[in-house]
N, C-alpha and C positions, 0 to 999 in steps of 0.2 A: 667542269671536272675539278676534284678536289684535291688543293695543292696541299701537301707535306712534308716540311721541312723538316728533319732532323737535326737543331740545333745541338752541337758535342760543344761549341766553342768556350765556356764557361762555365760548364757543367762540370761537378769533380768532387770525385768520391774518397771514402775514409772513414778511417775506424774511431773513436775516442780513445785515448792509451790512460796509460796513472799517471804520467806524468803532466796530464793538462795542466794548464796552468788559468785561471779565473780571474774576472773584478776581483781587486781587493789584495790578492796575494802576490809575493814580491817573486821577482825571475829567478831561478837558479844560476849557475856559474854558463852560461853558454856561447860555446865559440862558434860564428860564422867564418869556415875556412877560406872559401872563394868570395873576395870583394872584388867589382870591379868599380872604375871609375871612381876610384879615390887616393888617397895618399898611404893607403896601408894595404897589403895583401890579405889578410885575415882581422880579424875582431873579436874580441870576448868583452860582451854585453855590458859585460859587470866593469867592466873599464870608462866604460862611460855614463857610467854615475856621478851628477852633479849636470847633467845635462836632460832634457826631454827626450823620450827614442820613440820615434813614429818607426814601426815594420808595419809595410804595405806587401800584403801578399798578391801578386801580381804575373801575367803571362803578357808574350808577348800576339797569340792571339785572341784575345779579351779584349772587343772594343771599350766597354766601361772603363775596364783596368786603364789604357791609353788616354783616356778621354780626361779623367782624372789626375794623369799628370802634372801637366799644367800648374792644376791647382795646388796638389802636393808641393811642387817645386815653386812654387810664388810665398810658402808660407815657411818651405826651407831657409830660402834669400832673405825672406823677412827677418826670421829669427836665428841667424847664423850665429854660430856661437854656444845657443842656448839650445838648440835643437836640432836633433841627427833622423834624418830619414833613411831609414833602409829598406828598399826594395828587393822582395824575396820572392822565386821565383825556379820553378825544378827545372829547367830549360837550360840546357847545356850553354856553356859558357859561349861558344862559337855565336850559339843563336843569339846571346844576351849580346855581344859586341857588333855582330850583324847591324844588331837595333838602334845601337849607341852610335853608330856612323850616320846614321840616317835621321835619328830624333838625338839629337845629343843634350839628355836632360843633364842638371847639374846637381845631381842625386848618387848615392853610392849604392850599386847595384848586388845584392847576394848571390850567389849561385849553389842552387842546394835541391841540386839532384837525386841526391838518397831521400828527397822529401823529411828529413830530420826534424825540422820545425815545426810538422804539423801533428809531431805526437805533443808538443807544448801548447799551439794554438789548434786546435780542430778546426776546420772549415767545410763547408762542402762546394761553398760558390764563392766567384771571387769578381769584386778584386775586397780585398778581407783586410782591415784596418786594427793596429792592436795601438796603443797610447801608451806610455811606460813614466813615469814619473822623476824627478831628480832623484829620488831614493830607490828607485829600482822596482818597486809598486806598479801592478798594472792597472789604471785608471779608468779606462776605454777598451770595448772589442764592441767596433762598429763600420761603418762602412763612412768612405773619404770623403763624400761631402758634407757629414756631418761635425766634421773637425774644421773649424773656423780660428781666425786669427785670434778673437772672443777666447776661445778654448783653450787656444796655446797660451797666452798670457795666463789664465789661471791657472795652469797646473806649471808655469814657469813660479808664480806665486803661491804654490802648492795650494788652493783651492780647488773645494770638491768639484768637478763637473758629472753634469748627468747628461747624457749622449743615449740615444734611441742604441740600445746593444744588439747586434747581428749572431744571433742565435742559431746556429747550423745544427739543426737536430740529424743524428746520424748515431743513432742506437736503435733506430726502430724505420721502417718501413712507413713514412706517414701516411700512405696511402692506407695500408693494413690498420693504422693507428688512429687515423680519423673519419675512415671512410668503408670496413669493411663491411662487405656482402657477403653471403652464403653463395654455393654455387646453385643453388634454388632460388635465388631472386630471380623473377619474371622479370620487374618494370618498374622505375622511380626515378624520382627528382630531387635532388635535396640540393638546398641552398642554403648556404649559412655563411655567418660571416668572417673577417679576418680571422685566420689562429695566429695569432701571436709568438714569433718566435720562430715558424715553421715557413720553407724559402717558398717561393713564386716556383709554379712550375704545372705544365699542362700532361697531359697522358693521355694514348689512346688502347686500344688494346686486337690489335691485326692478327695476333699468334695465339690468345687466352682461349685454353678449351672451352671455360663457362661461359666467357662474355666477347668473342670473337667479332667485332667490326658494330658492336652492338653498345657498348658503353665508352664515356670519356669523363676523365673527372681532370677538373681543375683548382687548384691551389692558389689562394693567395693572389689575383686577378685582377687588376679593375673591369669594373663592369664594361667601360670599352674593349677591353682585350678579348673580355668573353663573348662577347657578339661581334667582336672580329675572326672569333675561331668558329663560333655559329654561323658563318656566315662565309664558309671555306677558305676560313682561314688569309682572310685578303692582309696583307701588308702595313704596316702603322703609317706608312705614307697617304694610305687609302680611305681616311677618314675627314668627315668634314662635321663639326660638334655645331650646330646651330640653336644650341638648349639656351635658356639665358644663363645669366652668370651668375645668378645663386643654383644653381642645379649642375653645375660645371664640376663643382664639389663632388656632386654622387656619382656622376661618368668615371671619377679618379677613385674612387673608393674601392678597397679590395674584397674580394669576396671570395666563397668556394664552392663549387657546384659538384655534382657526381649524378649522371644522368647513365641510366641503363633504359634501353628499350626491347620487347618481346622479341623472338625468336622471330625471324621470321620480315621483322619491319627494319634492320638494319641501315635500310635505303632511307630510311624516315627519321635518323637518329638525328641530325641535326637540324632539321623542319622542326621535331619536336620539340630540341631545345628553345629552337627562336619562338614557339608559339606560350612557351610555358615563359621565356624571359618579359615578354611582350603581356605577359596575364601581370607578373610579378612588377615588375617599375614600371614609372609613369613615363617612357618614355616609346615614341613613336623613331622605327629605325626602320631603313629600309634601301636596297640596291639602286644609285639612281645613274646614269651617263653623265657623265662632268668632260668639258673638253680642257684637258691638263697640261703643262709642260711637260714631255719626257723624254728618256731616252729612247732609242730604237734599236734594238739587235737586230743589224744585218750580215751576211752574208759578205765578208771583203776579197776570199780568196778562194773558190770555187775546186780548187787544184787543192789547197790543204784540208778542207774538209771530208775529200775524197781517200784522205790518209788518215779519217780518225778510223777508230777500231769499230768495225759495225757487231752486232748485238743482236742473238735471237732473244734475250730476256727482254719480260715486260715489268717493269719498274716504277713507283710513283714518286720514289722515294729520294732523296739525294743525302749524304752527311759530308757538313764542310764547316768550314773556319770562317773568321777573316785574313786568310791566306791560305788557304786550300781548299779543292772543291773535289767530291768524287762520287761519282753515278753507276750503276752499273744498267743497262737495258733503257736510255732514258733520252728522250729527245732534249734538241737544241732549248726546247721551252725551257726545258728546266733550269740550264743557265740563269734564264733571264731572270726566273724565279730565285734562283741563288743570289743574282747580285744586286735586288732589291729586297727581299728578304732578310739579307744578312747586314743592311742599311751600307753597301758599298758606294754606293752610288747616293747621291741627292735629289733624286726624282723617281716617281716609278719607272719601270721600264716595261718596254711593252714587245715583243717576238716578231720581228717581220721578217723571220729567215725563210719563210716557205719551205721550209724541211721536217718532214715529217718522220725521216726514216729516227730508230733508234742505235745509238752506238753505246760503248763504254767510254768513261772520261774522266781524267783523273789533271788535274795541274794544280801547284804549290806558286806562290809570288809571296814577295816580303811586303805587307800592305803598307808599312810606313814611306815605302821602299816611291816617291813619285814616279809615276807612268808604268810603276810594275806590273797593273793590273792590267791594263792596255796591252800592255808585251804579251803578258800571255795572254789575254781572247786575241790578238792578230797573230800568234803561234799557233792556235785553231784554226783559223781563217774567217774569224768573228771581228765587228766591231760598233761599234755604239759611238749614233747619232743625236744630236738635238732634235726636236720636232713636238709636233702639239699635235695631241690623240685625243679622242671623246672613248675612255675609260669609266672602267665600275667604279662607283665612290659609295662606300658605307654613308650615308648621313644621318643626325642625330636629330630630332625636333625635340 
């Protein structure tokens, strides 16, 4: 059966305003009202000229965004003095201090709710990195690991740096922009490579009058990912690359597909992908049983799952965070698919709950938050074991 994850957690939209702001051009007068975690309640940009200003635009459910701190904050420490990081963020201040008790970075945090900042920076995906010069000059708009200690020394020395820039196109539909059909196309395949500039991201189409359960186009991809979604969509844990290691290169490579099939074969839309991927690269992929480490969703309290909310809907669907999860019409599976899908957990996980029935399910936890996750699935009356399973594994020859 084919799993569908609705990733919202990073995803995030917006318009271009006049006031963008680009490489090259200096900031205007701008005050951030809500600082936390610092020695000032508010900030105006332009005060802190004669120093380097990193604004990391950032949530606080954004695994990348988190992941990335560390590193932000290693290169703050570094260059104290010379460099001010600000972490900017629409997330009401509550939620921001939430996060700071439990990850307590040594970073000054913004709070900027009315989204303000992003008629100066546009973004559409985050976590969205901007570089600011001693003179006030924007140097950089790129993403946080591309900013290296390398990086901060030259523009402490005002040298030019060139940084891979994070282009968030958001004036046009890329889909309509690099990819449109007629509502008269029968049937095709197109494969083409990187666009430049335009974000990562998959689509299917369940609701489209013309192309209902019958088309999926992909953006910006590696070819692993794309025969991870041809392949229903199994999990990035669920891959085993056994290509040699000059060919490891083209598995990482991005690409873009746009596959429509006839009226009629919607059941074959994704066979045909694999068959037409499988004509296209040199490489041999295919479903094999691997016996894995992993977790096991059990069953812990037979009495509280009898008080989840039961559900005539039938649902395949889920949309959650990393800290929030919510279903409507959807069996216990689907957890399991949530908290390895959403990379919660460090191993696959695999459903031994013996429940088939469908209910509604909705729970919120702070993921930085230790054991928070645990609380809630044993607030269901779920819980996750170690154990070794013989699982599906995509492999690569």
């Amino acid at each position: 059966m084919k799993k569908t994850i609705i990733i919202i957690a990073c995803l995030l939209s917006g318009m271009y305003a006049s006031s963008q702001i680009k490489i090259g051009q200096n900031i205007p007068a701008i005050k951030l009202q809500t600082i936390l975690n610092a020695p000032v309640k508010s900030v105006e940009l332009e005060s802190l000229k004669g120093k380097v200003i990193w604004l990391e635009f950032w949530a606080t459910y954004c695994g990348p965004c988190i992941t990335a701190m560390a590193h932000v904050e290693q290169l703050q420490k570094q260059y104290k003095g010379r460099l001010q990081v600000i972490t900017v963020s629409v997330e009401k201040e509550k939620r921001i201090n939430q996060f700071l008790k439990t990850l307590p970075f040594a970073l000054w945090f913004a709070v900027d709710t009315a989204d303000a900042m992003r008629n100066y920076f546009p973004y559409s995906t985050i976590p969205h990195s901007v570089l600011i010069d001693a003179t006030g000059k924007v140097v950089a708009i790129t993403a946080p690991e591309n900013i290296t200690s390398k990086t901060i020394s030259s523009v402490i020395a005002g040298k030019p740096v060139d940084l891979p820039p994070k282009q968030d196109d958001m004036t046009e539909d890329p889909i309509k922009a690099y990819f449109s059909a007629a509502d008269t196309v029968t049937s095709r395949v197109l494969i083409q490579p990187e666009i430049k500039g335009a974000r990562s991201m998959g689509k299917t189409y369940p609701m489209d009058t013309a192309f209902k359960n019958r088309r999926l186009t992909m953006m910006n991809l590696p070819l692993e990912s794309i025969y991870r979604m041809a392949y229903q969509d199994l999990p990035y844990g669920r891959t085993i690359d056994l290509t040699p290691k000059e060919d490891i290169k083209q598995n990482k490579t991005k690409y873009c597909v746009d596959i429509i099939v006839p009226k009629g074969q919607e059941a074959e839309l994704y066979q045909t992908l694999v068959k037409d991927l499988q004509q296209r690269f040199d490489l041999k992929v295919a479903i094999e049983k691997r016996k894995k480490d992993v977790y096991v969703l059990k069953i812990a309290n037979a009495a509280k799952i009898k008080l989840l909310t039961p559900s005539a809907k039938i649902g395949d669907n889920i949309s959650g965070s990393s800290g929030a999860f919510s279903g409507e019409g959807v069996k216990l599976e689907k957890i399991a698919d949530y908290l390895e899908g959403f990379g919660l957990v460090n191993m696959p996980v695999v459903d031994e709950t013996g429940n088939s029935a469908r209910y509604d399910i909705t729970f919120n936890y702070q993921p930085e938050k230790k054991g928070a996750l645990t609380d809630a699935l044993t607030s269901l009356g779920l819980k996750l074991e170690k154990g070794q399973r013989e699982i599906d594994m995509l492999v690569f020859r």
